[in-house]
mmCIF file of the N, C-alpha and C atoms, coordinates in Angstrom:
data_MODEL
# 
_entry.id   MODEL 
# 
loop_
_atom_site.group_PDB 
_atom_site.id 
_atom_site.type_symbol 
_atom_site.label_atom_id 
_atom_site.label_alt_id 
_atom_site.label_comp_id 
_atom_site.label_asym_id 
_atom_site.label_entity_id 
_atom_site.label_seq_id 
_atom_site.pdbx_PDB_ins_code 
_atom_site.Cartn_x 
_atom_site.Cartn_y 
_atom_site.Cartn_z 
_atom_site.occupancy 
_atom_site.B_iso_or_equiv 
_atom_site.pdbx_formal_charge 
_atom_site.auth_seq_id 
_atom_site.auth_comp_id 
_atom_site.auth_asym_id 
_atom_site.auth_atom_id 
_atom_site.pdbx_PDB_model_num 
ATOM 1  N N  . UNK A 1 1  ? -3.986 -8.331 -1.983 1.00 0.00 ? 1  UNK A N  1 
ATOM 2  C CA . UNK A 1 1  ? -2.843 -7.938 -1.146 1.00 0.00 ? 1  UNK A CA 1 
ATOM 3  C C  . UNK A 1 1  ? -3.158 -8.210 0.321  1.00 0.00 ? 1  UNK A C  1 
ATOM 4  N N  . UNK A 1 2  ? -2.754 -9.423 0.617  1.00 0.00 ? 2  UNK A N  1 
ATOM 5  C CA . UNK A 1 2  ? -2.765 -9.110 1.963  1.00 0.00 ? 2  UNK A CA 1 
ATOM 6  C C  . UNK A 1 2  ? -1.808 -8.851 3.407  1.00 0.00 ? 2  UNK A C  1 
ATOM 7  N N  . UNK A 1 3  ? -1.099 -8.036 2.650  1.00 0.00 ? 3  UNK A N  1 
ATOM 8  C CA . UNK A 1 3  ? -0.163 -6.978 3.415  1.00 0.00 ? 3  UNK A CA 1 
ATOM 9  C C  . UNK A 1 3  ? -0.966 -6.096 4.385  1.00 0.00 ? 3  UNK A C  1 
ATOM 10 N N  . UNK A 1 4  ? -0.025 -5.576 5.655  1.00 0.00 ? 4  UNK A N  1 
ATOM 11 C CA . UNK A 1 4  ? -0.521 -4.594 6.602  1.00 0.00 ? 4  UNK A CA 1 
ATOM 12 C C  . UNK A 1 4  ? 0.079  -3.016 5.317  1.00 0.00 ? 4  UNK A C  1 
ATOM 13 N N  . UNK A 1 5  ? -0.938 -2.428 6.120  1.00 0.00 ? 5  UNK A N  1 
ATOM 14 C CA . UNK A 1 5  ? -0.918 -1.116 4.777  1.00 0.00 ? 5  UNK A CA 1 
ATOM 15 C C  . UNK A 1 5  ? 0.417  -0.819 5.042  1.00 0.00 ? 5  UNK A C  1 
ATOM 16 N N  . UNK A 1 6  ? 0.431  -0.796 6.746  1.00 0.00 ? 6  UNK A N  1 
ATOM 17 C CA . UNK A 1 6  ? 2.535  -0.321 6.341  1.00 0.00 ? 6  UNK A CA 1 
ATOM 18 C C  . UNK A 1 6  ? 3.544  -0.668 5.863  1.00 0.00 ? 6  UNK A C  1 
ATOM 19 N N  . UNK A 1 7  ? 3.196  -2.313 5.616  1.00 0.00 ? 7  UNK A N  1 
ATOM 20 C CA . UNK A 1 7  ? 4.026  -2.599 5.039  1.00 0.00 ? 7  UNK A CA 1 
ATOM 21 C C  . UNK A 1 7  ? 4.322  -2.178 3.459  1.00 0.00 ? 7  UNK A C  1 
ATOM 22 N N  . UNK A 1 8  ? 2.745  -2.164 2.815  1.00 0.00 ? 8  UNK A N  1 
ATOM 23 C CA . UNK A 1 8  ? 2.603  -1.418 1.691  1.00 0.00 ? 8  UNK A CA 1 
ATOM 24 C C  . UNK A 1 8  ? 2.931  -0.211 1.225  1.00 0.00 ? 8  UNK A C  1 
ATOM 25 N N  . UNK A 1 9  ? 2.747  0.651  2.733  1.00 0.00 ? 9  UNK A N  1 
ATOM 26 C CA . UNK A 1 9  ? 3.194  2.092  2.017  1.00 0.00 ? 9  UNK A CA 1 
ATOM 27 C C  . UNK A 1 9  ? 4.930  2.129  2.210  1.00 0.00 ? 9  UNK A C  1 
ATOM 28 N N  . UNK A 1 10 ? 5.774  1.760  2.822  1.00 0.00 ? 10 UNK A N  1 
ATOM 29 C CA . UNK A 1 10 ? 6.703  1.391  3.485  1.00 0.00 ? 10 UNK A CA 1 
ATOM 30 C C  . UNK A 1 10 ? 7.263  0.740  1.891  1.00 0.00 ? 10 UNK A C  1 
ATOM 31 N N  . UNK A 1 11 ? 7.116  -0.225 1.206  1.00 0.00 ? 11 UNK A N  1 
ATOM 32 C CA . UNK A 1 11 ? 7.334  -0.947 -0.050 1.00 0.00 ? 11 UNK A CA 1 
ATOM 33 C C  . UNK A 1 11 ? 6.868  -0.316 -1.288 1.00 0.00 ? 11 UNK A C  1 
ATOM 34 N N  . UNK A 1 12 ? 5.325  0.537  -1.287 1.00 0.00 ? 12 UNK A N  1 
ATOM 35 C CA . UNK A 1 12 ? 4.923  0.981  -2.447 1.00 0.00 ? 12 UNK A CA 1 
ATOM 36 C C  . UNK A 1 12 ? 4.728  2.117  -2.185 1.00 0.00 ? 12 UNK A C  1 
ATOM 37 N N  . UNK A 1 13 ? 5.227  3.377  -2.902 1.00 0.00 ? 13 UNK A N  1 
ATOM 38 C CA . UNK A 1 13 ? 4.914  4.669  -2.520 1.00 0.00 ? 13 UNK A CA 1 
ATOM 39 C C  . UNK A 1 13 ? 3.442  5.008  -3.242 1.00 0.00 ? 13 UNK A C  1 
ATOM 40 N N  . UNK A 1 14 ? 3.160  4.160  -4.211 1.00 0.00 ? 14 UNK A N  1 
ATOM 41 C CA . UNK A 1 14 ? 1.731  4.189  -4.581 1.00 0.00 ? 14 UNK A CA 1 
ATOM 42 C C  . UNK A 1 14 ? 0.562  3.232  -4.749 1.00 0.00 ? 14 UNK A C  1 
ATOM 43 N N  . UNK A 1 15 ? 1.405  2.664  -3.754 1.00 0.00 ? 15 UNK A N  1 
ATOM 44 C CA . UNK A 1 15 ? 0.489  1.637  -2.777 1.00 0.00 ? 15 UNK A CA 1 
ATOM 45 C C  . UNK A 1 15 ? -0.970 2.174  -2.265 1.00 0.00 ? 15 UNK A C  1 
ATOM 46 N N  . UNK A 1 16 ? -0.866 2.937  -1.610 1.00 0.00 ? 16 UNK A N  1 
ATOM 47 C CA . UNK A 1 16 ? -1.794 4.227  -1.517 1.00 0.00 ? 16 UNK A CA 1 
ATOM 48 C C  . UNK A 1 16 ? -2.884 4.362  -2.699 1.00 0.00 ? 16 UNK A C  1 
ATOM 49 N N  . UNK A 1 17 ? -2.286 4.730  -2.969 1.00 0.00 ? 17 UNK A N  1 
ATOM 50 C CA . UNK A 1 17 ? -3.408 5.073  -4.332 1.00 0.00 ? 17 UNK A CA 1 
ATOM 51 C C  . UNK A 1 17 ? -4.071 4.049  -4.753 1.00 0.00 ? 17 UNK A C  1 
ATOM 52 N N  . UNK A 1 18 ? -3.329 2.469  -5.157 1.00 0.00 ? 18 UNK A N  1 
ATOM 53 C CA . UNK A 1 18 ? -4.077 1.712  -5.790 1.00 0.00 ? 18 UNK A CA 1 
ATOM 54 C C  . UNK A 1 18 ? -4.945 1.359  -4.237 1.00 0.00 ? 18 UNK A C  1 
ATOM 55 N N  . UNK A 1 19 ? -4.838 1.398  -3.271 1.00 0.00 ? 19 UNK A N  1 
ATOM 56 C CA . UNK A 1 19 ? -5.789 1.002  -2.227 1.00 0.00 ? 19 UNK A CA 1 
ATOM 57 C C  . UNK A 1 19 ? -7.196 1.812  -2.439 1.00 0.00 ? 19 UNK A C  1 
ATOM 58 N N  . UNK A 1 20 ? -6.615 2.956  -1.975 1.00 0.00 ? 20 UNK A N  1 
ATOM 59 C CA . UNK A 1 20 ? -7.592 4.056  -2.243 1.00 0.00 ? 20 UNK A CA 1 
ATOM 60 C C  . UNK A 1 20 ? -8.920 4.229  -3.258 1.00 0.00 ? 20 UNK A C  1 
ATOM 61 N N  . UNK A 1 21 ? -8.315 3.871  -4.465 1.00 0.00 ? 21 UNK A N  1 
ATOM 62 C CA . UNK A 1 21 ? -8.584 3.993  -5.700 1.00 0.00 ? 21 UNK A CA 1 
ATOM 63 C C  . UNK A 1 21 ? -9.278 2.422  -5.846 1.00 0.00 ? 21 UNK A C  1 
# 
């Protein structure tokens, strides 16, 4: 993914998580 995270969290509400994780 090379998205800015906002765009990720902004698009994936568990976007987050798979980063995280």
């Amino acid at each position: 993914m090379e998205m800015p995270l906002k765009q990720i969290f902004e698009t994936e509400p568990y976007g987050c998580q798979q980063v995280f994780l």
